[in-house]
Structure formats: C-alpha cells, structure tokens
C-alpha positions, 0 to 999 in steps of 0.5 A: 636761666635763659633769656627768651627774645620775650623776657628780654624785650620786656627787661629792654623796655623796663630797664633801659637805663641799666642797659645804656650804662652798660653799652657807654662802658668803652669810655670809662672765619670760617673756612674757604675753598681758596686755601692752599695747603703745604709740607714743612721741608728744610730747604724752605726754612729760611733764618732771615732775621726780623725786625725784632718783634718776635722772639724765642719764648724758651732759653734754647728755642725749643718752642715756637716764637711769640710775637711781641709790642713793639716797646715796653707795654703802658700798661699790664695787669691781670683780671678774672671776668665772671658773670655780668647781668649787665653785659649779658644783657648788653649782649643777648640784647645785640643777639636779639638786634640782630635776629631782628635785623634779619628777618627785617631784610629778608621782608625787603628783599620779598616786597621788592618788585625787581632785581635791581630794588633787591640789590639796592637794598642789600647794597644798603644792607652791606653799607650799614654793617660796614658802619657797625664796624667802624664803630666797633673798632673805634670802640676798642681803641677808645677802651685801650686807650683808656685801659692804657691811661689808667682812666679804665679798670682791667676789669671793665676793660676786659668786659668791654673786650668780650662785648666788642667780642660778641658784637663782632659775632652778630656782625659775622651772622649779618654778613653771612645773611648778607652773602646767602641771601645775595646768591639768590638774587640773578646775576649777583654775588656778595662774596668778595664783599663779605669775606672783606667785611669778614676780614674788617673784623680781625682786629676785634676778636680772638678765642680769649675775647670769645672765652670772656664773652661766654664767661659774661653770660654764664656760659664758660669758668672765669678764668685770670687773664693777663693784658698788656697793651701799648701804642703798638697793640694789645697782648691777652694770655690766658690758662684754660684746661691745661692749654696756654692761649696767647693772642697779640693783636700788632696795630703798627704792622696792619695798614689797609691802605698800603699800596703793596700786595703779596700772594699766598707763597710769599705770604708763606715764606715770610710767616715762614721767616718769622717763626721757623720753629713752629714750621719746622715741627709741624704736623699740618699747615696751611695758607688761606686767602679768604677775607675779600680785598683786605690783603689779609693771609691767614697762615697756620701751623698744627705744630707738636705742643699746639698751635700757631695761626699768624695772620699777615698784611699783604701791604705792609709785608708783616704779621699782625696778629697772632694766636698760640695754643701750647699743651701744658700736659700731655705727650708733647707739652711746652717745656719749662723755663729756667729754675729757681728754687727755695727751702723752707720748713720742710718745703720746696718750691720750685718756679719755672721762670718765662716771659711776663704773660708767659706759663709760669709752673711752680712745684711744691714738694716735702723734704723727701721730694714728694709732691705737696697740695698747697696754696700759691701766690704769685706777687701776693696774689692767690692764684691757685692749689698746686694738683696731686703732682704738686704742680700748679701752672699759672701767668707770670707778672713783669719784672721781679716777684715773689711767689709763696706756697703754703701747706699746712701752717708752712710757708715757702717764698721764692722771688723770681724775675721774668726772662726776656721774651 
C-alpha cells in the first residue's frame, strides 16, 4: 500500500518514537552539454602500470579490470535487505520534507520584493543543503565504520546504506529546484553550484545502494549482497536479472582539497591507463566534466559484456569510485573462471572460481552431463536452485569454501578457493 503525504503525516505524528530509532541506526547525475565523446583507437592504449589497486578480474584478462581496497578488507560479509516499514517511513518521511522544503522556497522566493532578497534566500537555500551533505557523509563514515568494527550488523548496515541512498535522491531533487528556480531570477545562475553540490554527493550513492533503497519500500526483489569495506573504502557486488554490478567506493584516492587539477584528455588517458581492456572493447565512450568546482571526471566505457563508469579526481590524478555492469548471459557475457570439479552419487558439480565478491557459476549435471535442477549452497548457505541448464551464478565469499549441490536426496560438495583479484 502507498503512503499519501496524509497518512504519513498522521503516522509521523502518532509514532514518533519508531521513526527516531530508525533515523539513529547509522550508530548502531544526470547528463550536461559539457561532455566530450571519443573512439577506442590503438594508438591511444597506454599499458603503464598503476599502483596496483586495479587488476584482472579473469586468469587471461578477458575482461575488464576491477578496482579494488587498498589492503585486505576489516570486514566482508553477505546480506539480503527486504522490506523494512521502518526505513520506509524513514524514507517516505524524507521524500515528504522534501516536498515541503520546496514548496517552502518557492513562498520565499514569491514574498521577496527585490532581486538581491531572491538571491539571499536561495543563497541560504544553497548553504542548508551543503550542511544536509556533510551530515549524510558524516553518517555513512560512522555506519562503516561501525559495520567494519564489528559494532553494526551487515543487515542494518545495508539498510542504513540505502536510506543514506534515498536521502541523497531528495538532496539531488533540493538542488535541481535550486538551479530552476535561480534561472528565473535577473542576472544570476546557480549552475556551477549545483552541479558541485551534485558532485558532493558521489561518495554516498551508486545503482546497489538505490536497489537496496527501493527493496526497503517494497519497490524491487531483495536481492544477496556482498560488502567489504576497510580503511581505504567500501566494496558492494550484487546479481540482478542475469547482470553482475559492482560498485567501489576508494576514500583514499579522493581529497577535495588537492591543489592539483586535470582536463578532461588527461582525465581520459589515465582512466585509459588503468583500465585498457574495457577501452580497447568498447562499443561507446565518453568523458563528462559536469559536478561544478569538485575536480570530478565521470569517464565511461559501453563495453561488449557491459559497462564501466570510472569516476577520476583531478587532484589526486586517481579513480576513486567505480561502477561495472557485466552480462552473465547473452551474446557476449563475462567469461568463467578456472574450474573445479567433484563426482558424487551420479552428480557433478562444476564451480567457476573469481575473486571474493566476484560471479561465481556453479553447474550441476548427472552422470550422463545432463543439466540437474538442484539446490546450491555455497559455504553452508542456501544461496539458490540451479535453472534448466543446471546452472546457477551467485557471489563468491573469501578464501577457501565449499560449495554442495543437492538433488533429490543426493548430494555433491566441491571446496573452492577464491582467485586472486
């Protein structure tokens, strides 16, 4: 059931206590016209090594490059978020503050006599939602913090992870007003502010975040979710309809303050540099320059088995976040990783190993190689039913585990060990 503004005003009202739990639990862009489009050509491939924080998610580097932490992760572990009444308040309620927040400038702006009034006030407004995203970073370094520590449960910490999500979404809807309503006013334009506003916001959201945040409401399937996260930043990997999705989030490579800048061609080749696979097999690419004074370059490559969008700091000349989308199926999908294989009562399964986090494809088949419907765990967690092709793909844990496949009162283990990433 939907929540008119209404209804959750009255539940705000009568259950302000809930609401409150929820919004403590952390302690427990769209495109611009200055963009600048290029064709893969070999003479622009550059091999020149990095600093080692990217690697080959494939034994023969048949794929694109993933980025990963800097050191071994304090912390990894899976989750599966599903609906939440109380972060879906949490959240309708910052959707409906939002709204309000709106309408509230728009009776400013209409009362003030003058055009400087008019851009005092929006001014103020600009000042307000630069403080919402302080605290909203703040707010996600206390959760991982906390997740890391061991103080915060996976599952709350993802929760928390898609509010954050949800609030960033409001924020982004509070400085698009901003901009429109700053066109309308003589002799004054808020576009370089709201697009850096809009680059504040980087850090905080990415496409498993805004999957968790609609899971939470009821919106989307819950879905396992693999997060690691360290001193260096934070790792989310996930399966959605056939389609790998890794985010990366490199706190160490980003730093605002840096005195350095680049242009969108150096941007290009480093980005280039660091990942020449995804450049190589692309089908489209681009660079965009659009989040105002933050130094942010969004380069992006459609490559043949997805996607890559590498976002680069101008000051510190590295990339710090990262987003892969990678076909399980299809015409061109991710290839599998080395196999390991047992027989069993007629069974056999088959486990493609990757990297802890990565797509790991198990098979089950019969004693004459037929495809078997069966039951998968993966290090004694239920994790799935193998399709009609006997396959099944889901996220590899760390290190050494054993992954068992039943079928009708059989049962075949396997133990596999990750590969380095």
């Amino acid at each position: 059931m939907r929540l008119t503004p209404v209804m959750l005003a009255l539940l705000l009202a009568l259950s302000p206590g809930a609401v409150a739990v929820q919004a403590s639990a952390p302690t427990s862009p769209a495109s611009a016209p200055n963009t600048a489009s290029f064709s893969p050509a070999a003479s622009d491939i550059s091999l020149a090594q990095t600093d080692g924080d990217t690697a080959s998610s494939s034994a023969d580097g048949n794929t694109s490059e993933i980025m990963t932490l800097k050191s071994a992760p304090a912390r990894t572990a899976f989750g599966t978020p599903s609906v939440s009444l109380g972060s879906s308040l949490v959240i309708d309620r910052g959707g409906f503050e939002t709204r309000l927040s709106v309408e509230s400038l728009d009776q400013q702006l209409e009362a003030a006599e003058t055009v400087e009034k008019k851009k005092r006030i929006l001014n103020r407004y600009r000042y307000r939602i630069e403080n919402r995203i302080i605290s909203l970073k703040a707010r996600e370094q206390q959760a991982t913090q906390a997740f890391s520590n061991g103080t915060l449960s996976e599952s709350e910490y993802l929760r928390t992870l898609g509010r954050i999500d949800a609030a960033a979404a409001d924020i982004q809807k509070l400085t698009t007003a901003m901009e429109k309503r700053a066109s309308t006013v003589p002799r004054f334009q808020m576009e370089t502010e709201a697009n850096t506003l809009k680059g504040k916001l980087v850090l905080v959201e990415g496409p498993i975040r805004d999957h968790i945040a609609k899971t939470l409401r009821g919106e989307r399937s819950p879905t396992r979710v693999y997060v690691a996260t360290g001193k260096s930043g934070v790792v989310l990997s996930t399966i959605i309809n056939g389609e790998y999705i890794r985010e990366v989030v490199r706190k160490d490579h980003r730093n605002p303050a840096a005195s350095r800048d680049s242009s969108k061609i150096e941007a290009r080749q480093e980005v280039i540099n660091q990942y020449p696979w995804a450049f190589n097999h692309s089908k489209a690419s681009g660079v965009d320059a659009f989040y105002g004074n933050t130094k942010i370059y969004q380069v992006r490559f459609e490559h043949e088995q997805g996607k890559l969008i590498a976002y680069y700091d101008g000051g510190t000349k590295s990339v710090f976040r990262e987003i892969q989308h990678k076909q399980l199926t299809g015409d061109t999908p991710l290839p599998t990783g080395p196999s390991v294989t047992n027989s069993s009562e007629n069974l056999t399964v088959a486990v493609n190993r990757t990297y802890a986090g990565g797509p790991l494809r198990v098979k089950l088949t019969n004693a004459t190689g037929a495809p078997v419907r069966g039951e998968i765990t993966v290090a004694g967690e239920f994790v799935g039913r193998t399709n009609a092709e006997g396959v099944l793909w889901t996220l590899s844990p760390a290190g050494t585990f054993q992954v068992g496949a039943s079928h009708d009162f059989r049962t075949v283990n396997v133990t596999a060990t990750t590969v380095e990433s």
